[in-house]
N, C-alpha and C positions, 0 to 999 in steps of 0.2 A: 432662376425660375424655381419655385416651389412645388417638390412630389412628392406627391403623398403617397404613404407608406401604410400596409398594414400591420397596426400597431394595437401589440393585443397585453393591454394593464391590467389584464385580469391572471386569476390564478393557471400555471400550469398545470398540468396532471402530473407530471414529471416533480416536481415542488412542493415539496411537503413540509418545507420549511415557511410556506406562507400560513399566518393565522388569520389574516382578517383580508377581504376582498368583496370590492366596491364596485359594481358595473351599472355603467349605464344609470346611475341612480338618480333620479327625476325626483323633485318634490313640490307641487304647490299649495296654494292657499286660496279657496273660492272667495270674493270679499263685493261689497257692495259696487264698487269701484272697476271692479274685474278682477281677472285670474291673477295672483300671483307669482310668477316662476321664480321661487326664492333658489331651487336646483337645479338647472336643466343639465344631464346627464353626465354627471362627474362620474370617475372611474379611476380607482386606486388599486395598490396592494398592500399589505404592511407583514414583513415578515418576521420571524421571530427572533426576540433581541434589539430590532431595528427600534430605531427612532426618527418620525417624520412629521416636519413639519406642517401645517397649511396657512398660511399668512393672504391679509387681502385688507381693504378697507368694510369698515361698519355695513353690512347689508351686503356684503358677499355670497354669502352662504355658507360659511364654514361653520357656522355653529349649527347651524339645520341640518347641515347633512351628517354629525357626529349624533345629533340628538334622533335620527333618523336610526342611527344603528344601532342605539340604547332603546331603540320602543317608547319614547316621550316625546312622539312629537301630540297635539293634539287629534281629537279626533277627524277634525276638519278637513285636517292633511290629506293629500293626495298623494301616495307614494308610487312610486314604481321603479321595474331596474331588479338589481339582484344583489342581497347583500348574504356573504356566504362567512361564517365563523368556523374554521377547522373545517373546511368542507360541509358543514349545514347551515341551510339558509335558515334566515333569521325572520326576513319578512311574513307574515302570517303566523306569526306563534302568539300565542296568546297572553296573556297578564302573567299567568301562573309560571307559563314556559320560560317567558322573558325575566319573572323573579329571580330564578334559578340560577340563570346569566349575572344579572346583574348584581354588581360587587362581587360576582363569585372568580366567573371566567373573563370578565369585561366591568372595570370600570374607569369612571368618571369623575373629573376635578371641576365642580363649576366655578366659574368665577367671581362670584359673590359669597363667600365665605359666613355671613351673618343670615343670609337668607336659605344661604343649604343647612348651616348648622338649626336643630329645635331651641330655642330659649327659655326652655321651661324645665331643660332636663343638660342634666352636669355635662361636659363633654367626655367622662368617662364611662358616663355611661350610656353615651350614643355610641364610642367605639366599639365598646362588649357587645351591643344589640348585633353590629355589624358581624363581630363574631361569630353570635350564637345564632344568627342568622342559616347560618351555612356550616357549622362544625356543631360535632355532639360533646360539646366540655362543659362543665361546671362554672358556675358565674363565679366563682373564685378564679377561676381558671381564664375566663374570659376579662375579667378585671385583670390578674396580672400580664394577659397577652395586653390592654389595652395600655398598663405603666409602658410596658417595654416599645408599642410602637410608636410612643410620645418621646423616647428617649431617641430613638432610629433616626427622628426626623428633628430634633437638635432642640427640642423644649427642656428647658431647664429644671429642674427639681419634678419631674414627672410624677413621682411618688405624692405630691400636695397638689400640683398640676390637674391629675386629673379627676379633683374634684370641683373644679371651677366648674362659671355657666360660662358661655361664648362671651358676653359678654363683660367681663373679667380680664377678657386676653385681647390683646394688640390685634390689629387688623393679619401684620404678618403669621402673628401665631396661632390666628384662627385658623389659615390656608393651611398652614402646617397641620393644624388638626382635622383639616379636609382631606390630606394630601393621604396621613395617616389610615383614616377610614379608608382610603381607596388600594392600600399597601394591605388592608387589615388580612384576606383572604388570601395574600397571593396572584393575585389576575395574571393570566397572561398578556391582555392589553389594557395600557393605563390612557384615558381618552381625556389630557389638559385643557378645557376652556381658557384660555385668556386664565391663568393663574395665576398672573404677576397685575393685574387690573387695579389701579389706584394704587399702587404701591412706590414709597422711592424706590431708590435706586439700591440703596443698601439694604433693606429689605428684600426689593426684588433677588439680591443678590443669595441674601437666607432661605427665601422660600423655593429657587433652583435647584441652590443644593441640598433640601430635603427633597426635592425631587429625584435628584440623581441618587439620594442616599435608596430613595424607593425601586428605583431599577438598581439599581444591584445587589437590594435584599430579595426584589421577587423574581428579579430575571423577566421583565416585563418588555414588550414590547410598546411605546410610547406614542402616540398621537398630540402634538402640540401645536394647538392653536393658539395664533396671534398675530397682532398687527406692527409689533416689534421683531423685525429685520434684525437688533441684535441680540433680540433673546432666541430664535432661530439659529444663528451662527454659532452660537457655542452648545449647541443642547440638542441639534438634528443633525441627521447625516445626509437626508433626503429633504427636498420642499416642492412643494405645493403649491403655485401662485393661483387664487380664485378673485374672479373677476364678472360681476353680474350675475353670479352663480352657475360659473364654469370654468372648467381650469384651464388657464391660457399660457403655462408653463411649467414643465416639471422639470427637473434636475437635480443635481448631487451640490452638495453647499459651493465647491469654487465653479459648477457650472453656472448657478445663477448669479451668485456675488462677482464672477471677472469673466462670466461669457454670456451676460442676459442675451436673448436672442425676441422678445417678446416688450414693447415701449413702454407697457404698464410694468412691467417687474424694473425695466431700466430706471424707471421715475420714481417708485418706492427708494430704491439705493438712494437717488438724488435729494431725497427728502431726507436721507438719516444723516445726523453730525457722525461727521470723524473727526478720530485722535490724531490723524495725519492733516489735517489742514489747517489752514490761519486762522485765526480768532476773529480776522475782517472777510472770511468771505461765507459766501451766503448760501445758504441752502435752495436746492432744485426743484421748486414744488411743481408740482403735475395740475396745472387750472383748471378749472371744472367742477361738477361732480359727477356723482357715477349715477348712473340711468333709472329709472323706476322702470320695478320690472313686471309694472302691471304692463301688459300689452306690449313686449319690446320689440320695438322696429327691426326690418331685416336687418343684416350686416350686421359688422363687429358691433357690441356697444359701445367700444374705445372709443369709435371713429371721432365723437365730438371734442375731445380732451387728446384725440394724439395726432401730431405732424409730420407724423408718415401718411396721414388717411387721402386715399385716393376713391375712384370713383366705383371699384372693385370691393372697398372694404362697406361703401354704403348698403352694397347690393346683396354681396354673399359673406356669411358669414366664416370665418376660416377655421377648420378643425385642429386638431392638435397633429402637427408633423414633425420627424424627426429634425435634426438641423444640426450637428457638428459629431453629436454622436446619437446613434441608436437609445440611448437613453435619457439623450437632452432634446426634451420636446416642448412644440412652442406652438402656438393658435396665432399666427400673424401669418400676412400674404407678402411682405417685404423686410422678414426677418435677416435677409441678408444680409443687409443695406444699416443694420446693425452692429455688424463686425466692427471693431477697432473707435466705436463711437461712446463717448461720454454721456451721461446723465445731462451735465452743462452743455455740451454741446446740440442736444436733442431739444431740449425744451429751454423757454424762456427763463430766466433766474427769478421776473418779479414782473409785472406790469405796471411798479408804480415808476417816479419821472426818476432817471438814473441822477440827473442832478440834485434832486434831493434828496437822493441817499448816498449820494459821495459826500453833502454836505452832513445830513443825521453823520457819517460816521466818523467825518473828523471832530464833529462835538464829544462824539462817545473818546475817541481818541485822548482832547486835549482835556 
């Protein structure tokens, strides 16, 4: 049986090590169609140092609710909730206020690298703007902070670097020249959109490590969003599963990677290749897709896409409750029933006719 617990994500008074803190945060979008609930009431912490993930499929809300605490959502937005930096609230501050913030004490990686970078102007000297932005130095001064945090984040010959335009440089070494603006200040929180978006794998794997090169030049606390489960495993210490734009599980990386308690997080796992299995077997997709959240029906969203759902999850919606420890929290009514269960074993492997893919893979085979 499931008991719920009160469980409070929000900052203590006691805790002064928390920088950033999320309650309750609602966001929608009025639209011809109906209400959007692209957030209904997520609620984090993020303390100082830490690194946390929030992973989900496309139209979860993780980018809304990060874009939510940088002050750019539209004006359309419907906000509410409480979002608190250092103990002040953020919501209600104005353009000027929110300047101040932004890139100073709080920034942001977006994930399109060619449309955040301007084209019309070098990328060394979007870096310096970033500078002079927020310090009182000399553009000499700010040109040489801009060589030096092209060199930080592993661009080659920085010195002729950075007078290139964006488009001169690789798609990897754009991010990197994103990554750099957002390192430029110092932040105490770095908020990564989807940083590794279109990118392979070796790439992906450059543009991290100028990530990490940036928390350990600024001492930054890290917010990383994404839809890669293994870019998560190596780069968060905490995660965030968001689901219809709400969080339906939180834990520490081996609670959700080897004790999910929640069938949407279990079925993300199912769908990632690993280095430990066969070459012949097959990945665990999760069928369906995820809900439109104009107008969403009671009960869980899952319920259509998971085969735990009973006649309790149509009706009520289940909150976030503890479930193996006080800090492994999960939004399911039969997270028990979880324990000691596979991806494979929860959800189907495929719908297509098993005899024609025993036969596709002996072709692949021979």
């Amino acid at each position: 049986m499931t008991v719920k617990t009160n469980i409070q994500l929000g900052r203590s008074e006691s805790d002064p090590d928390v920088l950033l803190e999320v309650e309750n945060l609602t966001v929608s979008f009025p639209t011809d169609d109906g209400v959007v609930n692209a957030v209904r009431g997520v609620s984090y912490q993020l303390r100082r140092g830490e690194a946390m993930g929030i992973v989900g499929e496309s139209g979860s809300g993780k980018s809304v609710s990060s874009l939510a605490v940088m002050g750019l959502l539209p004006k359309s937005a419907r906000v509410s909730g409480s979002i608190r930096f250092q103990g002040e609230s953020l919501l209600g501050k104005s353009e000027n206020q929110y300047a101040e913030i932004r890139g100073n004490k709080i920034s942001m990686i977006f994930q399109d690298p060619l449309t955040s970078l301007n084209p019309v102007y070098t990328v060394g000297y979007q870096l310096a703007e970033a500078v002079l932005a927020h310090n009182d130095v000399s553009k000499q001064g700010a040109h040489d902070r801009a060589v030096e945090l092209l060199r930080l984040v592993g661009i080659p010959f920085p010195e002729q670097r950075v007078s290139n335009y964006p488009h001169e440089m690789s798609g990897g070494m754009r991010q990197r020249v994103v990554i750099a603006i957002a390192m430029a200040n110092n932040p105490d929180v770095i908020i990564a959109d989807e940083p590794t978006t279109a990118l392979d794998v070796t790439v992906q794997a450059q543009v991290l490590e100028a990530l990490e090169a940036a928390r350990a030049e600024t001492g930054a606390a890290l917010v990383l969003i994404t839809h890669d489960l293994g870019v998560i495993a190596g780069h968060a210490e905490r995660i965030c599963v968001m689901y219809a734009g709400k969080l339906v599980e939180v834990g520490s990386i081996d609670d959700i990677f080897y004790r999910p308690r929640m069938p949407y997080a279990l079925g993300l796992l199912g769908s990632l290749p690993r280095l430990d299995s066969s070459s012949k077997q097959r990945l665990t997709p999760i069928t369906g897709a995820p809900p439109s959240l104009v107008n969403l029906p009671a009960g869980c969203p899952f319920t259509p896409r998971c085969p735990l759902a009973q006649d309790v999850c149509e009706e009520n919606e289940p909150n976030l409750v503890a479930t193996d420890s006080s800090a492994h929290l999960a939004a399911c009514h039969f997270h028990e029933k979880l324990v000691g269960v596979s991806a494979r074993q929860l959800f189907s492997t495929t719908s297509a006719d098993p005899d024609l893919i025993d036969s596709a893979d002996q072709e692949v085979a021979q």
